[in-house]
C-alpha positions as CSV (number, residue, x, y, z in Angstrom):
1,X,-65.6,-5.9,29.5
2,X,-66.6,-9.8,29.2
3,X,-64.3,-11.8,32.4
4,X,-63.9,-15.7,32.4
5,X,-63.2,-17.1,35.6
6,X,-60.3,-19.4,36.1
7,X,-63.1,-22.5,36.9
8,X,-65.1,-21.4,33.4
9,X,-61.5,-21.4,31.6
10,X,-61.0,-24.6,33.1
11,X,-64.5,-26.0,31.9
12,X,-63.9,-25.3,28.4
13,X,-60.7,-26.5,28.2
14,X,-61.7,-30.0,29.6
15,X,-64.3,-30.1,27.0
16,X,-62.3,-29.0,24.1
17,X,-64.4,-26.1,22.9
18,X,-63.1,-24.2,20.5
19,X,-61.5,-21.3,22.2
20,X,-58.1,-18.9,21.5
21,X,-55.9,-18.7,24.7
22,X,-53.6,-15.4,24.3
23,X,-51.4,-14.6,26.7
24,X,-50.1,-11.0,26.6
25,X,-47.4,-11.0,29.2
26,X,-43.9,-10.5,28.1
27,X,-41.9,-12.9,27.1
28,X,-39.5,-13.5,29.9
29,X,-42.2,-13.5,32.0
30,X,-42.9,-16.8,30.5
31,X,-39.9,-18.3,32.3
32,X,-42.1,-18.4,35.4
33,X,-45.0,-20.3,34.5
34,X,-47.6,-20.5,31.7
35,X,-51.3,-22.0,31.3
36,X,-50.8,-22.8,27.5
37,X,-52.1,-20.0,25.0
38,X,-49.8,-18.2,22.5
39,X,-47.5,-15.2,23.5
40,X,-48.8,-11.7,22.1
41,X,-47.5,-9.1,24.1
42,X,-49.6,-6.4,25.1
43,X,-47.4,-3.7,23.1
44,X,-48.0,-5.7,20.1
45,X,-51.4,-6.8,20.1
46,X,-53.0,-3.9,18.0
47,X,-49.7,-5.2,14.9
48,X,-50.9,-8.2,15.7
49,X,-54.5,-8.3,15.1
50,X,-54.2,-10.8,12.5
51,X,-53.3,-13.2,14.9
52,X,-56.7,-13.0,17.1
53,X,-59.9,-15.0,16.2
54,X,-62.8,-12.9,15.3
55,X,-64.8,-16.0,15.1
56,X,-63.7,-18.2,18.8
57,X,-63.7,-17.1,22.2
58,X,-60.8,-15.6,22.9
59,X,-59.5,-15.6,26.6
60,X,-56.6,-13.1,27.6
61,X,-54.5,-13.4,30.5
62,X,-51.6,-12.0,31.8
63,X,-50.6,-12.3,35.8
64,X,-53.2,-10.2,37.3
65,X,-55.8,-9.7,34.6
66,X,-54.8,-5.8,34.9
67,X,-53.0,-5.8,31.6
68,X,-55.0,-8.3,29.4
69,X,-58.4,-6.4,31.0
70,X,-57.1,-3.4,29.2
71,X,-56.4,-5.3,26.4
72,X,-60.1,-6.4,26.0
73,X,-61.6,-3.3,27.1
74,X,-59.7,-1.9,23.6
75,X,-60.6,-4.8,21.3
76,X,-64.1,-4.3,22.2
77,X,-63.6,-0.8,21.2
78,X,-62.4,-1.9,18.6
79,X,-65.5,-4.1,17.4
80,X,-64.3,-7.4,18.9
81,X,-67.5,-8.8,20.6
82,X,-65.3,-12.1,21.7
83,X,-63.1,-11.6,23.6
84,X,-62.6,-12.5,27.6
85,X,-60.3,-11.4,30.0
86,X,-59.1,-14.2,32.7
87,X,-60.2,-12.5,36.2
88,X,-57.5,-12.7,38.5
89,X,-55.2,-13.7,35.8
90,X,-52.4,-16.5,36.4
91,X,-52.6,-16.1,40.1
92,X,-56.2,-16.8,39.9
93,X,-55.2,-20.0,38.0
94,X,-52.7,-21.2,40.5
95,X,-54.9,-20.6,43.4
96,X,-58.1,-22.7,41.9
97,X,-56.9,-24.3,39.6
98,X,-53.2,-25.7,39.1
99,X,-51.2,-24.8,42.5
100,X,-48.0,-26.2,40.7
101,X,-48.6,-22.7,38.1
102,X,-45.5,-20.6,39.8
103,X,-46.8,-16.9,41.8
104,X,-44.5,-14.7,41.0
């Protein structure tokens, strides 16, 4: 499984590349904090596969990076060669990157 740290995410966001942010939390889970990206939980990211670039990087995150590293470890199975899952998650975001992103 291909990980992005949260200072690489960072990166290529400041510099605009060309990249899908997913984030496959649940929705209420939202209510705490997000770092952008659109919502696809992980129960409905295999009806959703429409919905994911085969084309861009595609980052996953979730709080931990447990979930949305399971997530990419079955899209690569899958035949997805571009997806990346955020290390560490939100937290990791909050703690080098944005301290106002909510821990929860």
């Amino acid at each position: 499984m291909k990980e992005i740290t949260a200072l690489e995410l960072k990166k290529l966001i400041d510099k605009k590349e060309d990249l899908q942010l997913v984030d496959v939390r649940e929705e209420h889970e939202m209510e705490h904090c997000s770092i952008g990206g659109e919502l696809i939980p992980m129960g409905e990211v295999m009806d959703n596969l429409n919905l994911i670039s085969k084309t861009k990087q595609v980052v996953f995150y979730c709080r931990t990076g447990a979930r949305s590293g399971a997530v990419c470890q079955i899209l690569s199975a899958e035949g997805y060669i571009n997806v990346y899952n955020l290390k560490g998650g939100i937290i990791s975001w909050s703690n080098e990157i944005d301290p106002t992103v909510t821990k929860y």
